[in-house]
Backbone and ligand atoms as CSV (ligand in chain L), in Angstrom:
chain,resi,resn,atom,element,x,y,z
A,1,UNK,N,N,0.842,-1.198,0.000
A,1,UNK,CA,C,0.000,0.000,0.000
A,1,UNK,C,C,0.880,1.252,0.000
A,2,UNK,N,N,0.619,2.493,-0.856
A,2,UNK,CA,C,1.289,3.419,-1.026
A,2,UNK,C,C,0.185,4.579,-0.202
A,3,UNK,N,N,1.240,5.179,0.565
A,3,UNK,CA,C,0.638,6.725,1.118
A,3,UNK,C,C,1.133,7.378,0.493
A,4,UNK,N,N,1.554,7.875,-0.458
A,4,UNK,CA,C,2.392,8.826,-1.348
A,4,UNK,C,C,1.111,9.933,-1.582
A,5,UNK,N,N,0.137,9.657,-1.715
A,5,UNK,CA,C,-0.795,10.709,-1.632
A,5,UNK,C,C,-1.528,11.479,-0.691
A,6,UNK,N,N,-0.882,10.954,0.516
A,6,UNK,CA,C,-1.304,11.337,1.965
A,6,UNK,C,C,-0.520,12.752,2.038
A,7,UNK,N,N,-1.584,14.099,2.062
A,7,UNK,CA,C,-0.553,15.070,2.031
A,7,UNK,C,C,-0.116,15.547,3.786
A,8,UNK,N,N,1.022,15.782,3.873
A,8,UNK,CA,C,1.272,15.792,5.406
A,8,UNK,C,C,1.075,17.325,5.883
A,9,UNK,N,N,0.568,17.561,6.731
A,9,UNK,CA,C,-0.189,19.211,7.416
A,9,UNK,C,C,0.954,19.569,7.974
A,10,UNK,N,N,1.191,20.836,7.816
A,10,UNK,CA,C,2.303,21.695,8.896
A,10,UNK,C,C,1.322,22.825,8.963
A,11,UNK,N,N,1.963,23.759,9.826
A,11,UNK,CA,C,1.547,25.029,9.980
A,11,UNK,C,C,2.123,26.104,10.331
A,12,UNK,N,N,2.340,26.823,9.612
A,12,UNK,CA,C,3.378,28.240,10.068
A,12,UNK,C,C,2.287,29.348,10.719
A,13,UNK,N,N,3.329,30.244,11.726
A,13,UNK,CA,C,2.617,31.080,12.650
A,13,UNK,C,C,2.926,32.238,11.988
A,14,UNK,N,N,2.127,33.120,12.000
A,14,UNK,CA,C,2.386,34.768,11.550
A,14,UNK,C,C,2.828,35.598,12.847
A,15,UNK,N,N,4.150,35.623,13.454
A,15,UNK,CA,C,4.660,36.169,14.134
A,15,UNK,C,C,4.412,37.921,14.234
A,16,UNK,N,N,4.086,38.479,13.301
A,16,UNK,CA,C,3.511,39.643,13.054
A,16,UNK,C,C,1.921,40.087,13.238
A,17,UNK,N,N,1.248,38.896,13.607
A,17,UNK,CA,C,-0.108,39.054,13.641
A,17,UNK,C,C,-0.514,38.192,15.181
A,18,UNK,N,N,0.227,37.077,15.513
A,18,UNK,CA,C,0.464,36.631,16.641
A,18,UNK,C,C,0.310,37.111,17.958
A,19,UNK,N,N,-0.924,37.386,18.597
A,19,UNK,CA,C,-1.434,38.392,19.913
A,19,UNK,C,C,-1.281,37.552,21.148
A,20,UNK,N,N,-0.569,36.148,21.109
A,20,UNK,CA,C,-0.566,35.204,22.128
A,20,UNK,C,C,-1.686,34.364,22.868
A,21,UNK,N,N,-3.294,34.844,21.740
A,21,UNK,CA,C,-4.367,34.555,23.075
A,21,UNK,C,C,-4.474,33.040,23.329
A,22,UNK,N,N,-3.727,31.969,23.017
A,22,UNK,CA,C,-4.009,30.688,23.201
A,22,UNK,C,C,-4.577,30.065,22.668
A,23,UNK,N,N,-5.547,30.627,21.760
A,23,UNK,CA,C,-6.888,29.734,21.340
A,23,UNK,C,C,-5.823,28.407,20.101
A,24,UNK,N,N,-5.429,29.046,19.650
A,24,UNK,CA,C,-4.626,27.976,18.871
A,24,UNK,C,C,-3.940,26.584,20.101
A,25,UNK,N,N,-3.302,27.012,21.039
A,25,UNK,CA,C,-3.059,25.825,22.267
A,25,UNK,C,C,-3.507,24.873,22.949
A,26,UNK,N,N,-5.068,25.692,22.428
A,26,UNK,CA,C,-6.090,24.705,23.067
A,26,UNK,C,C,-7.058,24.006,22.285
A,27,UNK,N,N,-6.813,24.524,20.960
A,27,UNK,CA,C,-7.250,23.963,19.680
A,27,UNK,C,C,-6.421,22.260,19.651
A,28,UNK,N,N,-5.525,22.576,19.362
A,28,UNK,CA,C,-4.288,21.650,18.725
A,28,UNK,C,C,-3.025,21.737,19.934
A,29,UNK,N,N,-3.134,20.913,21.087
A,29,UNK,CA,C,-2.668,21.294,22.232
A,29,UNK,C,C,-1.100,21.199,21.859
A,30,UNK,N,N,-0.661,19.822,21.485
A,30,UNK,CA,C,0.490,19.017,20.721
A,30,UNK,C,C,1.183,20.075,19.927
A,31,UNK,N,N,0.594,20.322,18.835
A,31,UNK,CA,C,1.001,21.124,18.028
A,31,UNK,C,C,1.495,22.206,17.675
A,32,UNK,N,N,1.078,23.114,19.160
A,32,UNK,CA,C,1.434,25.038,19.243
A,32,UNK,C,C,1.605,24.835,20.481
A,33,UNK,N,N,2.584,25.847,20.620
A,33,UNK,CA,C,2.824,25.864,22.318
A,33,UNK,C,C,3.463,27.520,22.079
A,34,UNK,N,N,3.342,28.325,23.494
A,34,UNK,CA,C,3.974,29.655,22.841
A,34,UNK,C,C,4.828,29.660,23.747
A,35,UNK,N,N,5.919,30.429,22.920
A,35,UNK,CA,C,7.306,30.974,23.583
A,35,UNK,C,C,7.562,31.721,24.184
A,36,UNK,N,N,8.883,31.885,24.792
A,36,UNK,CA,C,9.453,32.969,25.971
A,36,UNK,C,C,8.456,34.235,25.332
A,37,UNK,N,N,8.478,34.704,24.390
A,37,UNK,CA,C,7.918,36.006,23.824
A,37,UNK,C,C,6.065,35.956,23.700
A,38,UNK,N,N,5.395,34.814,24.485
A,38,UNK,CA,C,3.873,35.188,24.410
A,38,UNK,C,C,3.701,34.717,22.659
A,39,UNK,N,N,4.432,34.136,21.974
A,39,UNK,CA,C,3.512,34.132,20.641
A,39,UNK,C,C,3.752,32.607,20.541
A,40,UNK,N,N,3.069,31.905,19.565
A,40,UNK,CA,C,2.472,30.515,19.933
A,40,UNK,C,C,4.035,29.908,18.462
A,41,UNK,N,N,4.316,28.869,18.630
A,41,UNK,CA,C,5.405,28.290,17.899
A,41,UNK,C,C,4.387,26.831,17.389
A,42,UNK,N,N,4.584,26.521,16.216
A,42,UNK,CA,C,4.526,25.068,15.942
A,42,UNK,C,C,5.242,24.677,16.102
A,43,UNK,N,N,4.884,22.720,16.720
A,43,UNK,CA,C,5.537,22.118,17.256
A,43,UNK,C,C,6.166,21.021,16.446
A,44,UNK,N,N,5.810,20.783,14.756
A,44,UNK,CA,C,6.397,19.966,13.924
A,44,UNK,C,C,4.941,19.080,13.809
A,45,UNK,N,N,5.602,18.463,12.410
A,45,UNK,CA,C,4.340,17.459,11.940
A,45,UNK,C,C,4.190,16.637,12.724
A,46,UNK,N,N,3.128,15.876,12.476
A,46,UNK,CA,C,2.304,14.539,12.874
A,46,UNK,C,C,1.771,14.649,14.837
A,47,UNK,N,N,1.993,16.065,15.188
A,47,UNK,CA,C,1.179,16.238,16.151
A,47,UNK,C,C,0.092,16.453,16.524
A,48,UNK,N,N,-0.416,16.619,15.223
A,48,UNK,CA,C,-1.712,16.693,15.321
A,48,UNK,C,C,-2.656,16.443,13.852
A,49,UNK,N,N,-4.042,16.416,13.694
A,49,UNK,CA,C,-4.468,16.017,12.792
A,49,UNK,C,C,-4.725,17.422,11.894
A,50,UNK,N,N,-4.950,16.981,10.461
A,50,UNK,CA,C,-5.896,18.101,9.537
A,50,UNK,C,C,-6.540,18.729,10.013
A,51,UNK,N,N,-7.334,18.475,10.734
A,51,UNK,CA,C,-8.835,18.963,11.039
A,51,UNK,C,C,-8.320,19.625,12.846
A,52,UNK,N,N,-7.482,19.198,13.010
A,52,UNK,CA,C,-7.358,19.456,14.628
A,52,UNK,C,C,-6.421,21.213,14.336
A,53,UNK,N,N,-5.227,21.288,12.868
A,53,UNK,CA,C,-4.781,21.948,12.196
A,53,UNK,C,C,-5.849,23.344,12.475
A,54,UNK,N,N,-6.669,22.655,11.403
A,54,UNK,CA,C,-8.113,23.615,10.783
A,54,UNK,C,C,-8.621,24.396,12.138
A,55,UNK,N,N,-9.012,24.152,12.914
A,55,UNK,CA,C,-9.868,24.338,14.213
A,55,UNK,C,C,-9.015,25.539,14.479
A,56,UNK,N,N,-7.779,25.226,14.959
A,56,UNK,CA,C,-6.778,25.628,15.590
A,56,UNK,C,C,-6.555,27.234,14.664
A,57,UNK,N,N,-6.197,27.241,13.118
A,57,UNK,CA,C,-6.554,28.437,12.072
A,57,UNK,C,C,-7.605,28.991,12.733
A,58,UNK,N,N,-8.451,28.286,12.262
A,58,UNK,CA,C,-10.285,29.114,12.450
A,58,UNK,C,C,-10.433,30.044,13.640
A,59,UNK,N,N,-9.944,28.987,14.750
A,59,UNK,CA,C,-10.359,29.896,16.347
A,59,UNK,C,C,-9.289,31.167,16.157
A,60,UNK,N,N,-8.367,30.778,15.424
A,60,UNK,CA,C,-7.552,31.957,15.723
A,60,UNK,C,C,-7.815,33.674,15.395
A,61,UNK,N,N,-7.883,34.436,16.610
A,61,UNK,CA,C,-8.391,35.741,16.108
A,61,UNK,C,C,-7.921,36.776,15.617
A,62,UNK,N,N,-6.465,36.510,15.258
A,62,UNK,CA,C,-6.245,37.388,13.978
A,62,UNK,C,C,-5.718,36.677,13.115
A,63,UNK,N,N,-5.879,35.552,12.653
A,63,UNK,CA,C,-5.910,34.995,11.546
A,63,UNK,C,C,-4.582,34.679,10.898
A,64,UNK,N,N,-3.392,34.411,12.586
A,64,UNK,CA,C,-2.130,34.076,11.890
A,64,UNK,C,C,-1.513,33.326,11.762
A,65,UNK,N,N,-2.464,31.934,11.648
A,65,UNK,CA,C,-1.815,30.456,11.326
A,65,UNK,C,C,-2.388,30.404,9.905
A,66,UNK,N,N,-1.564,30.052,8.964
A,66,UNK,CA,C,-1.660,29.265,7.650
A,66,UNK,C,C,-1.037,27.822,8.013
A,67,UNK,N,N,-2.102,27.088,6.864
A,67,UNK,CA,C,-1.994,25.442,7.017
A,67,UNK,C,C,-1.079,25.378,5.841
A,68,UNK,N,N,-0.260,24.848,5.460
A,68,UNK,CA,C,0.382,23.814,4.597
A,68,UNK,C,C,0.184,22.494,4.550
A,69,UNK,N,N,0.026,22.573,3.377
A,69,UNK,CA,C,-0.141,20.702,2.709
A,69,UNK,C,C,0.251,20.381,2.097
A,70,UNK,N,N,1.445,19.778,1.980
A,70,UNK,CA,C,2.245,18.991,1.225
A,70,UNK,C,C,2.329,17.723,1.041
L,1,SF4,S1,S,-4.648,31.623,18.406
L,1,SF4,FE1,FE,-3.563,32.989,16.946
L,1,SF4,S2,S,-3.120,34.852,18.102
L,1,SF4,FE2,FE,-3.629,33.247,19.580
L,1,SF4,S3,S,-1.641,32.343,20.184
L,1,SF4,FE3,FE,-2.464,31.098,18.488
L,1,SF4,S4,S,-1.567,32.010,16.622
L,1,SF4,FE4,FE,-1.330,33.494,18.260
């Protein structure tokens, strides 16, 4: 069986738009965690799911996680 079409989720943070409120942490707990500086860091693939990804974007209130899918 080939996963070669399984695209794998990352997510980059917009450090410029990044207000620290958590909602992404508690979205996708695994996945974002924030740093010495109050702004939230991804934590690398396979910590979390697509959809756990998605949530985590959505709640966010200024809108500074983009998903990647590769
Ligand atoms: S939800 Fe958005 S603003 Fe809040 S910590 Fe996460 S990335 Fe930053």
């Amino acid at each position: 069986m080939s996963d070669q079409h399984a695209a794998v989720p990352r997510a980059e943070v917009d450090h410029h738009l990044c207000m620290g409120t958590s909602m992404c942490t508690q979205a996708a707990a695994r996945a974002f965690r924030l740093n010495q500086d109050g702004q939230a860091e991804f934590q690398g693939v396979g910590l979390a799911t697509l959809d756990e990804l998605r949530e985590a974007a959505m709640s966010c209130p200024m809108a500074a996680i983009n998903i990647v899918e590769e």
